[in-house]
N, C-alpha and C positions, 0 to 999 in steps of 0.2 A: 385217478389210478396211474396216466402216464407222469404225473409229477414225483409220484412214490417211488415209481420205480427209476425214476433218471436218480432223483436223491438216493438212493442205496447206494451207488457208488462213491457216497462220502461217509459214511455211517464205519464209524470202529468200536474201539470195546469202551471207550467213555463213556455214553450215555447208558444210565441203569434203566433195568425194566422191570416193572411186577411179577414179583414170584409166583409160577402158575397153583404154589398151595398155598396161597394166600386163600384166607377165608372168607365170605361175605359181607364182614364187618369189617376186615380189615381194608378189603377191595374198596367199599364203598368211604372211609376213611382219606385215601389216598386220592379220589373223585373230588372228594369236597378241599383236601389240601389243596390239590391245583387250581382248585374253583380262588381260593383263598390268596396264593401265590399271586394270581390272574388281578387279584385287587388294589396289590402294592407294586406289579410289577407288569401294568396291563401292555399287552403288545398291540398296536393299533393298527389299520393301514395296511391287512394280511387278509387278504378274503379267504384263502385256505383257512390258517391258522380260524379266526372267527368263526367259518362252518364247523371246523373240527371241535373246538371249544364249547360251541353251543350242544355239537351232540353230545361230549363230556357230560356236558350240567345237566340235559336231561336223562340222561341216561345215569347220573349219581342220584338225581332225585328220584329219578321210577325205583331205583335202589332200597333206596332210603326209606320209601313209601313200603316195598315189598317187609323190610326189616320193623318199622312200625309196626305190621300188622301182627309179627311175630309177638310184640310188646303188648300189642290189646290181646293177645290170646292167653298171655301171661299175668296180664292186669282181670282177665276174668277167673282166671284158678283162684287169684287173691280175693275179688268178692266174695266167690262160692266159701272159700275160707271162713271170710268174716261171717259172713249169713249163717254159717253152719256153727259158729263160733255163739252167736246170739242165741240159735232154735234151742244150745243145750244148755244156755242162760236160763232159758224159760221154762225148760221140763227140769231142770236140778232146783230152779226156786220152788218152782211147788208141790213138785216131791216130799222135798226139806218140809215144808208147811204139812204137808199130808203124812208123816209120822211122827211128828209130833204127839204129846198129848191129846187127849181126845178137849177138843174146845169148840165153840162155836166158831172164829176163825179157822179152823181146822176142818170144821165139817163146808165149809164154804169153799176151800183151796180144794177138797174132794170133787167138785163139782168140776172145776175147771182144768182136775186130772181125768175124767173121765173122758172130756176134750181131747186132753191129749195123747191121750191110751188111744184114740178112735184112727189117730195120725203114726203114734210111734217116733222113735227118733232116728228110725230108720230110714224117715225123710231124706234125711242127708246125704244117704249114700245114692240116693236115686238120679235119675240124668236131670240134664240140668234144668230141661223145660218141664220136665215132670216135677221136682221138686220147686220150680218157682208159679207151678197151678198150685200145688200144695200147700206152699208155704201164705198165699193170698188168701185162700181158704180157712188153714188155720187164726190166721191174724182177722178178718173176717169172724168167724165164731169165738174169737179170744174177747173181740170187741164187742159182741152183743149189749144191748143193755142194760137186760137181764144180768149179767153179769157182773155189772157196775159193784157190789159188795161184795163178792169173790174176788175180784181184782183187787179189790183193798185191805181184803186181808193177809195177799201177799206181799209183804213190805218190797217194794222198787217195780212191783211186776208192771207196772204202766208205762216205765219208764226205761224196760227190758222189751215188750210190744213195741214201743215207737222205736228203740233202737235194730230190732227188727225190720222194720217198716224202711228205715232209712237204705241199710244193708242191701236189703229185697228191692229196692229202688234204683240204687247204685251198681246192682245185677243187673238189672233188666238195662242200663244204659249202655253197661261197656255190650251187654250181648248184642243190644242193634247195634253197633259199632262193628262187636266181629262178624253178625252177620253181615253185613254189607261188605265186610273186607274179602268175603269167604267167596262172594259174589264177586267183586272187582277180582281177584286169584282167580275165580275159575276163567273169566275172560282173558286174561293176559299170560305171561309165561311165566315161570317161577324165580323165585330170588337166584339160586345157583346159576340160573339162565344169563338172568339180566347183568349179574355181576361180569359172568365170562365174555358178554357183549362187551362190557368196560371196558374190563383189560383189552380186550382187544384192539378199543381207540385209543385207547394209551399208548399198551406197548407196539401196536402195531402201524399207527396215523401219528397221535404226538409226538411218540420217542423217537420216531423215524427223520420225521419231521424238525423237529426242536436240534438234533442232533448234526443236522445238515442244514439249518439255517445259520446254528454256530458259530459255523467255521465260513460263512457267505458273507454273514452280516454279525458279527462275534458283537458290537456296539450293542446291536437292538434285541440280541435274543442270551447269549452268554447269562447273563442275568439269573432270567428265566428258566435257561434249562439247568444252570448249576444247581440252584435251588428246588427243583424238580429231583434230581439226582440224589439231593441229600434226604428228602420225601422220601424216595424210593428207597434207599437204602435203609435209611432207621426202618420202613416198612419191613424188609425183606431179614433183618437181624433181629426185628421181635417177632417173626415167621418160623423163624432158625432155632430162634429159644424157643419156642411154644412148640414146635415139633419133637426138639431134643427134649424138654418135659413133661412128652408123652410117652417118649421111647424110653425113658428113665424110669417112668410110672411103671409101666409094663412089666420091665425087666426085674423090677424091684418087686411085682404081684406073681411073677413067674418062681424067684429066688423064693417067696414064702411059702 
């Protein structure tokens, strides 16, 4: 702390800092740049700078990890998609089969809607653990073996069940995934949190820092911090844009 503050009296308006509406992804963006900078441009032989840097990187990865979780939560709406995408694969094929003419194939595909009358396609809308009890059940009685010529006299319907089977598989994976994510979140602090910790080693440890090593040691650090600077700024100019093209948005849904 008294290193910080002796360097503030070198500190002017050269060195850029992170825009405080910088967003989560952009924040955490900015983290892994310096991480990346730090590769081609490493400064050695600084026990500050190293302490500071390490908490950087962890504190970009806990990030990082927070915004994943965001991705498996997004990655399970696409399952539920597909799965639900498949169940009315399976009630539109043997429907189709079931008015038909009256045929023996036809009176066979009758059986296997009476199945599915018992379920509904209203499956689908159901949460999501309750519709993946459902959905095991259904596939479960679709499979019986009893059934084995009902299924075949719906052209692809075996083939329509396993792609079910897969789907409902590929559910139940990402769910333990977000459940455990749901679990790691509730112990720790939130993504908006972690981000605003960053910045704050950033702009408030690095930038400070980087900025008054400069002008000390302009050889060893110059380098480093220019290119930090230029980091920061493309950050802070597609911050600039992406604000101005919401205030644009706005004003244009206001005007209609």
């Amino acid at each position: 702390m008294f290193k910080l503050i002796f360097l503030n009296q070198y500190i002017s308006d050269v060195m850029k800092t992170i825009s405080a509406k910088s967003n989560i992804k952009e924040t955490a963006e900015i983290g892994q740049g310096i991480i990346d900078i730090n590769r081609t441009n490493a400064i050695t032989e600084d026990a500050f700078f190293t302490a500071t840097f390490n908490q950087l990187s962890a504190k970009t990865d806990e990030l990082f990890g927070k915004i994943k979780a965001g991705w498996i939560e997004s990655e399970l709406e696409d399952k539920d998609r597909a799965r639900d995408l498949d169940v009315r694969a399976i009630f539109y094929e043997v429907e189709a089969k079931c008015v038909r003419r009256e045929s023996e194939d036809q009176k066979k595909a009758e059986k296997l809607q009476l199945i599915l009358n018992r379920y509904g396609l209203k499956i689908t809308s159901a949460s999501y653990t309750n519709e993946s009890a459902q959905l095991r059940a259904l596939i479960k009685d679709l499979k019986a073996p009893n059934l084995k010529e009902a299924r075949q006299a719906v052209p692809d319907l075996d083939a329509l069940i396993g792609n079910l089977e897969s789907s409902q598989a590929a559910f139940d994976e990402s769910a333990a995934r977000h459940l455990a994510n749901l679990s790691d979140r509730e112990k720790s602090s939130s993504a908006t949190v972690v981000a605003r910790e960053l910045r704050d080693i950033i702009n408030g440890e690095l930038c400070v820092y980087m900025e008054a090593m400069a002008k000390v040691n302009p050889d060893k650090y110059t380098g480093f911090a220019d290119l930090m600077n230029i980091l920061i700024e493309e950050n802070n100019k597609k911050v600039r844009d992406r604000l101005a093209a919401i205030k644009k948005k706005k004003e244009e849904t206001i005007n209609d």
